[in-house]
N, C-alpha and C positions, 0 to 999 in steps of 0.2 A: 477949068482945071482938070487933071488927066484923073481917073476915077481909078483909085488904090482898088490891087488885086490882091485877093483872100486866097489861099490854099485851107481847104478843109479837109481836115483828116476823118475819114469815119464818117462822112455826110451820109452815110442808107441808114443809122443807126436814130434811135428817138432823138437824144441831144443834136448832133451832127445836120438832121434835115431841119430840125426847125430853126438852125441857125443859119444856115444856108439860105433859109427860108426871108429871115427877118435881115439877113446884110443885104439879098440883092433888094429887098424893098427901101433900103438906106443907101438904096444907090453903089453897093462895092460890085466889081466886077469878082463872081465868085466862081475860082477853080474847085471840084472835088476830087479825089485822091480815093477809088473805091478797086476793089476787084475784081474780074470781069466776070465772075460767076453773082452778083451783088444784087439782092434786089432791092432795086430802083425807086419802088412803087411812092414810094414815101417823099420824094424829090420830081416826081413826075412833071409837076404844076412849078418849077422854079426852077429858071434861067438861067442855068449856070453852065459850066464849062466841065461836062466828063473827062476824068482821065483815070484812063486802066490801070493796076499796078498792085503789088502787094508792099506791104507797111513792110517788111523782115526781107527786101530788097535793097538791097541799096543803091544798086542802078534806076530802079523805079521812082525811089524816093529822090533822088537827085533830079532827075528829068521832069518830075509832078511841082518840085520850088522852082523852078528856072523861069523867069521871067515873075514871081509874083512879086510882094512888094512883105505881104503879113505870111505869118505862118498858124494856123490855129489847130494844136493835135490831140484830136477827141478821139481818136481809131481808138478802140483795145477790147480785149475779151474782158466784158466783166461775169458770167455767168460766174456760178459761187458752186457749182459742180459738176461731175465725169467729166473732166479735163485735169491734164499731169500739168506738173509746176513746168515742165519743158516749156508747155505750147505758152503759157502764162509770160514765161522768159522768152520767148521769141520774139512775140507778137507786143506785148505790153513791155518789155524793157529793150531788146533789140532792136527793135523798131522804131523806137525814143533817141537811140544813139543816133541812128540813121538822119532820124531828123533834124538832131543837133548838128551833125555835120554837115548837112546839106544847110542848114539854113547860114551856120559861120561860112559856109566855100561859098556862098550864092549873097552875102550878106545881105540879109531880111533886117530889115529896120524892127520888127517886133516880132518873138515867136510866143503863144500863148499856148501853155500846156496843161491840159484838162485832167489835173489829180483827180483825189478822192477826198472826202473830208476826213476817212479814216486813218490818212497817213499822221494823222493829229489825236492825240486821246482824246476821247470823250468826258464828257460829263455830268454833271446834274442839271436838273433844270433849277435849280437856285442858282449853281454856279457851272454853267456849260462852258464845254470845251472852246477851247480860242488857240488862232494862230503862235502861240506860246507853250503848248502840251506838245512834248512829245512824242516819239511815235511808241505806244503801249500794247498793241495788238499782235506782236509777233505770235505770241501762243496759243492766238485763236487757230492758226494752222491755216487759213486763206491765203490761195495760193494769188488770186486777183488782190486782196490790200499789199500781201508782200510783195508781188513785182511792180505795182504799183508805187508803192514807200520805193524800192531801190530803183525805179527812172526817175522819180522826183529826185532825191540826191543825185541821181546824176547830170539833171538839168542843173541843180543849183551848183554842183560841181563845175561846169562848164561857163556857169556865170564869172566863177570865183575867178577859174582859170585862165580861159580867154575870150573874156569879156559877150560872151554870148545875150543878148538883148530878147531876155528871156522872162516872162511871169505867169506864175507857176496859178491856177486857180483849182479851188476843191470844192465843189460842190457835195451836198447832203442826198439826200432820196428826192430825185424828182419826181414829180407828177404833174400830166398834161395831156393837151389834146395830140394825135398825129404820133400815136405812140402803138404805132402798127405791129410791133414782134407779137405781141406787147413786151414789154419789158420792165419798166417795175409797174405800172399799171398792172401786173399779175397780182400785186399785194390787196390792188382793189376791187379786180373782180373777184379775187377770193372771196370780200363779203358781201356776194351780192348770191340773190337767189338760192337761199337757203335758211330752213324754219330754225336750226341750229347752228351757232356759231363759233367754233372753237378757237382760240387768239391766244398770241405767245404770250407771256409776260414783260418784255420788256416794253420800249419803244426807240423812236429815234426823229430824227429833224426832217422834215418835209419841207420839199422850196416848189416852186412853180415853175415850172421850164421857160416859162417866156422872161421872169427874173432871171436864172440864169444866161440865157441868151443875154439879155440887158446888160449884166454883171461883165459877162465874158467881151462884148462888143465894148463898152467902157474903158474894159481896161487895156487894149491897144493903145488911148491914149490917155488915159489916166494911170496904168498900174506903173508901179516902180521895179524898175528890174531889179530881178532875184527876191520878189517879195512874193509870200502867199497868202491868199485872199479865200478866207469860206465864205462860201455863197450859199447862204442856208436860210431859213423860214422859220417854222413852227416847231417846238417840240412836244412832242405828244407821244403820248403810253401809248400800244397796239388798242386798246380797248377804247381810249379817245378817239382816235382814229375812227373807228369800226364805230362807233357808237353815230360818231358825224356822216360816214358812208348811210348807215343807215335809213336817218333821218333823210336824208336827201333823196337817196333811193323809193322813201318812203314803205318801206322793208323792214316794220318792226319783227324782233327774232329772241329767240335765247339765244344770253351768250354765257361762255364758259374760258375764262381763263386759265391757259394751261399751269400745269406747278411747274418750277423750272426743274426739278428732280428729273420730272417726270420726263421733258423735252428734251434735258440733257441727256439721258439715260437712252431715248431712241437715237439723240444721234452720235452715241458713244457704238450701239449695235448696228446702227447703220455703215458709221466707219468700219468696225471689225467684216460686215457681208461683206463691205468694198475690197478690203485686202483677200478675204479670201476667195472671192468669186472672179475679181478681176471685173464684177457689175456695178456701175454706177446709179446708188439711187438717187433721190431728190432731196433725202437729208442726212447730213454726217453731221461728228461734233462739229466741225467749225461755223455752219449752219446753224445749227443748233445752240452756240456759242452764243453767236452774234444776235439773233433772235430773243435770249433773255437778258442781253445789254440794253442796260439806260445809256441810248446814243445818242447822249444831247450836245448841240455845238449856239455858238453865238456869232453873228455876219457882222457885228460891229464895225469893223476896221473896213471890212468891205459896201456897207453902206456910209462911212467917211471919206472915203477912199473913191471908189466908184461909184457913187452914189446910187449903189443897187436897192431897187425895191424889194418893198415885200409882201409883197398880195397876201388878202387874208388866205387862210387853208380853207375857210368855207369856197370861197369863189372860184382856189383851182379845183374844188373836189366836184365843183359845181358843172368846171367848163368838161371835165375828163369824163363826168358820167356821159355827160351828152353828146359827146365825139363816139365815147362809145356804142352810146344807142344807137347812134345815128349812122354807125357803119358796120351795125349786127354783130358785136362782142360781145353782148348781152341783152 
C-alpha cells in the first residue's frame, strides 16, 4: 500500500518534532513546512522531507500541501510576551487561512489543526472544563489564546461553509522529553535548583507529549470533522506540581506561595513599564492573569473518541527531568 504523506506545520518547535518523530516511526512518509532561518536541531535524527517557506505565505503554503495526502497545523507563536497582536495575527490566524485554503484547492482528505485548550473555559477540578465551555478568556488580554480562539472559528468556519475535512485538537500544558527551546519545560526548570521556592497560586492540566502526539495521530482517523478534542492529563495547583518536581529531583526546598494580589499587582506594573517604555518584560497582567487561574480541563471525549492516553504526571515529569539532565539544561 502507497504510505500516506503528512505535511507538518511547525516540526522545529517541541510539539511539531516529536510528532514528526513518532509518524515516520508509524511508517507515514513526513513533509515539514519550516523557515529557512529554522533551527533544525530538534528533527536532526528523523527522516522526513524539508521544505523551506514561511506560514503568512501563501505561495509557500500552497506549494508545501501539494502532493501530501494529511495536513497537520502545529506552526504558531505561542510565547505569552514582547510581541504585538500583529505578529500574533499573521502568523497564528493568517497563516491558518492559508492553510485552509490550500488544503480545500489541493483537497487533503484530513486537515488537523493544533488549538489550545484555552479557547475553552476552564474549570475546577471537581468539575473541569470540557469541549462544551466556551470561550471566557478574552479579558485576560492574551494576544496568543485570542488569535488563537479566532483561527479556531475560522477552521470551524470553513467546515460549516465548504465542507473543509477539518478537526480541530487543543491540548493543555505539555511536558516532555526533546523540548530543546525549551519551551514549557521552562515551568520545570524553574523548580529546580534552588533552596527557595516561590510559585504562583493557581494551576493548570499537564498532558505528556507523547499523549498528545497519540491523540493528534489518532485522530486523522478517528476524529469527526469539525469536532474538538482536548487532550489533557493531570490537574494540578502550581504547588502540586513543584512539590512532585521536587521529589523526583530529589531537591527538598522551601516553598512559598505567591498571594494573587500580590502577582497580579506586578503584572498590572509591568504592563503599565510596557506601554511606557516600549520594553517588553517577562511578566504583564495577562501573565499574571493566567498564572492565578484554576486551569483545569477534562480529555473525556478524547479518550472515547481517540482513544488517547494518559500517562501518569509522575512518569512524564520523570522522563523530562532526564532528557534534561542528560543534555546539560540542568
Amino acid at each position: 500500500m502507497k504510505r500516506k504523506k503528512v505535511l507538518i506545520t511547525g516540526a522545529n518547535g517541541f510539539l511539531g518534532a516529536n510528532l514528526a518523530r513518532q509518524l515516520c516511526r508509524i511508517q507515514y512518509d513526513v513533509r515539514v513546512l519550516v523557515r529557512m532561518n529554522a533551527n533544525l536541531t530538534g528533527i536532526t535524527d528523523v527522516p522526513c522531507e524539508i521544505w523551506y517557506g514561511n506560514i503568512d505565505n501563501k505561495k509557500d503554503v500552497l506549494d508545501a500541501v501539494i502532493g501530501c495526502d494529511i495536513v497537520i497545523h502545529s506552526a504558531a507563536i505561542t510565547d505569552q510576551w514582547g510581541i504585538g497582536f500583529e505578529t500574533y495575527e499573521r502568523i497564528n490566524f493568517t497563516g491558518t487561512q492559508y492553510i485552509c485554503e490550500a488544503c480545500l484547492e489541493k483537497n487533503i482528505s484530513k486537515l488537523i489543526f493544533v488549538s489550545t485548550a484555552n479557547t475553552m473555559g476552564p474549570g475546577t477540578k471537581e468539575k473541569p472544563g470540557t469541549e462544551l465551555n466556551g470561550f471566557t478568556l478574552f479579558h485576560a488580554g492574551s494576544g496568543y489564546i485570542n488569535s488563537k480562539y479566532l483561527a479556531q472559528q475560522y477552521v470551524l468556519e470553513q467546515v460549516q461553509k465548504k465542507q473543509l475535512p477539518a478537526v480541530i485538537v487543543n491540548p493543555t500544558f505539555m511536558i516532555g522529553p526533546e523540548d530543546r527551546k525549551p519551551s514549557s519545560g521552562k515551568l520545570l526548570l524553574y523548580g529546580l535548583n534552588k533552596k527557595i521556592l516561590f510559585y504562583p497560586p493557581g494551576g493548570k492540566n499537564f498532558v505528556y507529549i507523547e499523549d498528545v502526539c497519540n491523540g493528534i495521530i489518532n485522530a486523522i482517523d478517528m476524529g469527526r470533522t469539525g469536532e474538538c478534542y482536548l487532550l489533557a492529563g493531570h490537574n494540578l495547583s502550581y504547588g502540586e506540581f513543584f512539590r512532585m518536581v521536587n521529589k523526583l529531583a530529589d531537591e527538598p526546598k522551601w516553598m512559598f506561595r505567591i498571594p494573587v494580589f500580590a502577582l497580579k499587582a506586578a503584572g498590572i506594573i509591568g504592563s503599565i513599564r510596557q506601554r511606557l517604555t516600549g520594553k517588553n518584560g517577562k511578566l504583564n497582567y495577562a501573565n499574571a492573569y493566567m498564572l492565578c487561574l484554576n486551569n483545569y480541563y477534562s480529555s473525556r471525549k478524547a479518550q472515547r473518541e481517540l482513544m488517547l492516553p494518559v500517562t501518569p504526571m509522575v512518569v512524564a515529569v520523570s522522563h523530562t527531568l532526564d532528557w534534561f539532565r542528560k543534555n546539560n539544561y540542568c
